[in-house]
C-alpha positions as CSV (number, residue, x, y, z in Angstrom):
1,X,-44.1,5.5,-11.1
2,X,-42.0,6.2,-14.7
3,X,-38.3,4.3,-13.6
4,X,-35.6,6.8,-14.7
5,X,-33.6,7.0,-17.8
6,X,-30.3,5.7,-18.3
7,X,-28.7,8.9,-17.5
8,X,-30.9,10.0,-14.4
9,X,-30.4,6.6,-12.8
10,X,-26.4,7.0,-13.3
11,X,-26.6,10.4,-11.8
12,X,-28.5,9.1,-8.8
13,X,-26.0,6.4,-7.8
14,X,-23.0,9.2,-8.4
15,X,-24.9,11.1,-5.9
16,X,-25.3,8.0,-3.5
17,X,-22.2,7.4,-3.6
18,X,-20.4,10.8,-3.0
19,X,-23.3,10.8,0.4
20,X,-21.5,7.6,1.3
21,X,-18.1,8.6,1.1
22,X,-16.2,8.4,4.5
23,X,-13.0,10.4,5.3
24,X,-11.0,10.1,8.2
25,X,-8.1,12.0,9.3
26,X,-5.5,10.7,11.0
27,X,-5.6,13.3,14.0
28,X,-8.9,11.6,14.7
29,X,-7.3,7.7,14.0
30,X,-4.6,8.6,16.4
31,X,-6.4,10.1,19.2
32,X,-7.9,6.3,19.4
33,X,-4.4,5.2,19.8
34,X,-1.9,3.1,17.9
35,X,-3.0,0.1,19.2
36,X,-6.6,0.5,17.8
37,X,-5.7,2.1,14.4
38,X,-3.1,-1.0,13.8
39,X,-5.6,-3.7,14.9
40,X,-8.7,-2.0,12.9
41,X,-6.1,-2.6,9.9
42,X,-5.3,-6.1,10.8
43,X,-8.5,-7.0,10.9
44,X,-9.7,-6.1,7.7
45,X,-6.5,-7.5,6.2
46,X,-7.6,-10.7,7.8
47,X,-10.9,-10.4,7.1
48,X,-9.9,-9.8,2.8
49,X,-8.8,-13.2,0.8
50,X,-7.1,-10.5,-1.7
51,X,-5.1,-7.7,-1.4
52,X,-3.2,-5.7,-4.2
53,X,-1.1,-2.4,-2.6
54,X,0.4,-0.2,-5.3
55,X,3.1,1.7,-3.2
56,X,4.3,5.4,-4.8
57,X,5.9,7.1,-1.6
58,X,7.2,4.8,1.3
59,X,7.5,0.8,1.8
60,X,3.9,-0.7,2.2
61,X,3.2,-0.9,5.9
62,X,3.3,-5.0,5.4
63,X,6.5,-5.0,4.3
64,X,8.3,-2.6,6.5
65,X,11.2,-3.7,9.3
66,X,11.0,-2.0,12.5
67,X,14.0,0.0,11.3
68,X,12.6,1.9,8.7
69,X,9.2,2.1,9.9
70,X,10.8,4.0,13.1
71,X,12.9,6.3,10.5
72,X,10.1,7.0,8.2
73,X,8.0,8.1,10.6
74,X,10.0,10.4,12.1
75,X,9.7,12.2,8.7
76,X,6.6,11.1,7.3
77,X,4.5,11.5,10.7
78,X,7.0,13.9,13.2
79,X,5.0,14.5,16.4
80,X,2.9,10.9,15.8
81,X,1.6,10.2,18.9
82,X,3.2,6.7,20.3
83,X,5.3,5.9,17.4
84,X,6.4,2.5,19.3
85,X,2.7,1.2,19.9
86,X,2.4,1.8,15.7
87,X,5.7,0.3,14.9
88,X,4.8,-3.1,16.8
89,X,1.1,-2.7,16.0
90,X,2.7,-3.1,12.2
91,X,5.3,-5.5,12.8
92,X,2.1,-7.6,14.5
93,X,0.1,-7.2,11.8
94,X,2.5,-8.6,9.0
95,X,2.1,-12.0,10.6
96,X,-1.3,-12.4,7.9
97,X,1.4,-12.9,5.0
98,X,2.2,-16.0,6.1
99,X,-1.7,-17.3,5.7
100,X,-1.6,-19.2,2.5
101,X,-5.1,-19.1,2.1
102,X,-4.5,-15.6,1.0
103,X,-3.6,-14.0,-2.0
104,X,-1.2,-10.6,-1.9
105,X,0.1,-8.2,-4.8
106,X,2.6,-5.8,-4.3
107,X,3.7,-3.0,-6.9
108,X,6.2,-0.8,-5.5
109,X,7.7,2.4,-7.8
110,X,11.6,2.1,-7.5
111,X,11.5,5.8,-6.2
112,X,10.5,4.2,-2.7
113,X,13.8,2.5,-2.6
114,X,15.9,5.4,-4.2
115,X,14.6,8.0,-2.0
116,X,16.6,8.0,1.3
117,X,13.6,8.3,3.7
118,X,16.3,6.4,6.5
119,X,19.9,5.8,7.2
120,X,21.9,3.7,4.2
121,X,22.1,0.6,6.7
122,X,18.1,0.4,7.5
123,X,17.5,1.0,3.9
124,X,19.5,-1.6,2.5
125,X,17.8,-3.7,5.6
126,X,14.5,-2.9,4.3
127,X,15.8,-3.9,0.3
128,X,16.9,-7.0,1.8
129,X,13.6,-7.9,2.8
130,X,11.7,-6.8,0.1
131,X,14.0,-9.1,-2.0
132,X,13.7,-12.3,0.0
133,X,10.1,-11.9,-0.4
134,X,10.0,-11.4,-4.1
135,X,10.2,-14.7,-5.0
136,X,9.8,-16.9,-1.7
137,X,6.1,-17.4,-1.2
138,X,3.6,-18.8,-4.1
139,X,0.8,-16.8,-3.0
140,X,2.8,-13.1,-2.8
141,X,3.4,-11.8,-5.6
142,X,5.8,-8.8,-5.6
143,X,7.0,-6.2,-8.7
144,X,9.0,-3.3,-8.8
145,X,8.2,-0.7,-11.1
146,X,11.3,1.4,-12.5
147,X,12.2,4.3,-12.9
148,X,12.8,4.3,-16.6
149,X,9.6,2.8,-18.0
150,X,6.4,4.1,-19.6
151,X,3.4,2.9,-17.5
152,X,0.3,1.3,-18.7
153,X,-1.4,3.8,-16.0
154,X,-0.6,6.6,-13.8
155,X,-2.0,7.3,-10.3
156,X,-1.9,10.4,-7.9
157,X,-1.9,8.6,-5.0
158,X,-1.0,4.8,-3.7
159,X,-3.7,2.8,-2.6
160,X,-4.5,-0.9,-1.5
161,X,-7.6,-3.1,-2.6
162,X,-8.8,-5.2,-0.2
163,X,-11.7,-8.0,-1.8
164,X,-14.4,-5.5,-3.0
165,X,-12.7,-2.1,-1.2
166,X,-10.4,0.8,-2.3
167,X,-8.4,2.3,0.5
168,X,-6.8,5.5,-0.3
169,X,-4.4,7.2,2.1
170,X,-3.2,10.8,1.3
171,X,-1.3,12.9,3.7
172,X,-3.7,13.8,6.0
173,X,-6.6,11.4,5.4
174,X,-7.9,8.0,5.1
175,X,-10.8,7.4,2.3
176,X,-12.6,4.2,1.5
177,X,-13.9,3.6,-1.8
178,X,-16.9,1.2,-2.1
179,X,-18.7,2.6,-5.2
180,X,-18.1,-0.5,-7.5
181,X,-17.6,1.4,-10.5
182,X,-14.7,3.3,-8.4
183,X,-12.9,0.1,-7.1
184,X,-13.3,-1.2,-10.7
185,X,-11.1,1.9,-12.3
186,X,-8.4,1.2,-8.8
187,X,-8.4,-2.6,-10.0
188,X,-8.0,-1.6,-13.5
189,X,-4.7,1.0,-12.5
190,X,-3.4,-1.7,-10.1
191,X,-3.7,-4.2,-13.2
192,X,-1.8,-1.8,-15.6
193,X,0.8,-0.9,-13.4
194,X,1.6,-4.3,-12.3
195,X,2.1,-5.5,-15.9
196,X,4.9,-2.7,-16.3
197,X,6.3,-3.7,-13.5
198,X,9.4,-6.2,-13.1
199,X,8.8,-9.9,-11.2
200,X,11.0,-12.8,-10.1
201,X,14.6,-12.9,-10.7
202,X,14.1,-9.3,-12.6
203,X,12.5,-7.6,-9.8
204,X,15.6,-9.1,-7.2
205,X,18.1,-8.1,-9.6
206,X,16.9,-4.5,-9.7
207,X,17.0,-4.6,-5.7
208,X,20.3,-6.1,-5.2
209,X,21.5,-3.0,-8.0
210,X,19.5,-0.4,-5.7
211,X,21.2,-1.9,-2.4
212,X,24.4,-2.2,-4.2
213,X,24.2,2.4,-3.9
214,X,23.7,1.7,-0.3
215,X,26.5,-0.1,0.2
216,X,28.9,2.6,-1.1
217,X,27.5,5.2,1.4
């Protein structure tokens, strides 16, 4: 049996991998209930030792108060089925931060924190608690990507990377990526991004400026 070429063998594994690729909508996620959607992403947040989120719309789901996630959805998901069981399903889940065995990246685009997806008070809430956990923990590390600067990379969606995973989420749908080569290019975007990004006493100084235009409202 003649092994195939270089080319032939690439063009297999694209094909493998496109027969492996899983969506799932959200219509379907929901229909199994908050409760199960929330703990199916708990555990394999628990299950990674890594996990790198590049946020371009909303507050990663680790992250968010109560408050906002309860605003957010309103507009984000209007209609969501049990909104109360996914609020506290997310508020339950955020308790893996605190495992120091773990290691978490966060790049958020300041556009997530400009854009008024809740009332001025939750939103400066939510800033508030982005900021205490920019520089509190050793093993979270948290940037802010501005507004004004030219990015190492550019990508269509947000995603998170979870050990050897891509999870993609776009309006409607869920997709994991597995292909190696694909989580590679995801690690290489996060990588690019988070160097443009602002850290430490940079990235709480550019909060406390965004909160400041809350506080005038």
């Amino acid at each position: 049996m003649v092994a195939p070429s270089g080319e032939a063998r690439a063009e297999l594994l694209d094909h493998l991998a496109q027969l492996e690729l899983e969506t799932a909508t959200y219509r379907v996620l929901h229909r199994r209930g908050q409760g199960w959607n929330q703990a199916r992403y708990g555990a394999m947040e628990t299950a990674s030792t890594t996990m790198a989120q590049y946020s371009l719309v909303v507050v990663p789901g680790l992250l968010q108060t109560a408050d906002y996630a309860r605003e957010m959805l309103a507009k984000v998901g209007p209609g969501i089925p049990d909104p109360a069981g996914l609020v506290a399903g997310r508020m339950q889940r955020q308790q893996v931060l605190y495992d120091t065995s773990k290691r978490f990246a966060f790049v958020i685009a300041e556009g997530v924190l400009t854009t008024r997806v809740a009332s001025s008070a939750v939103m400066l809430g939510q800033i508030d608690r982005i900021a205490s956990l920019a520089t509190g923990l050793d093993h979270i590390e948290l940037r802010i990507l501005p507004l004004g600067v030219s990015p190492e990379r550019i990508t269509m969606t947000g995603f998170v990377l979870l050990d050897d995973q891509a999870l993609v989420e776009t309006d409607r749908t869920e997709i994991p990526v597995r292909d190696p080569r694909d989580v590679e290019w995801y690690r290489e975007a996060f990588d690019g991004l988070r160097r443009s990004a602002l850290h430490g006493q940079e990235a709480v100084g550019l909060l406390r400026r965004i909160g400041a235009t809350y506080s005038e409202t």
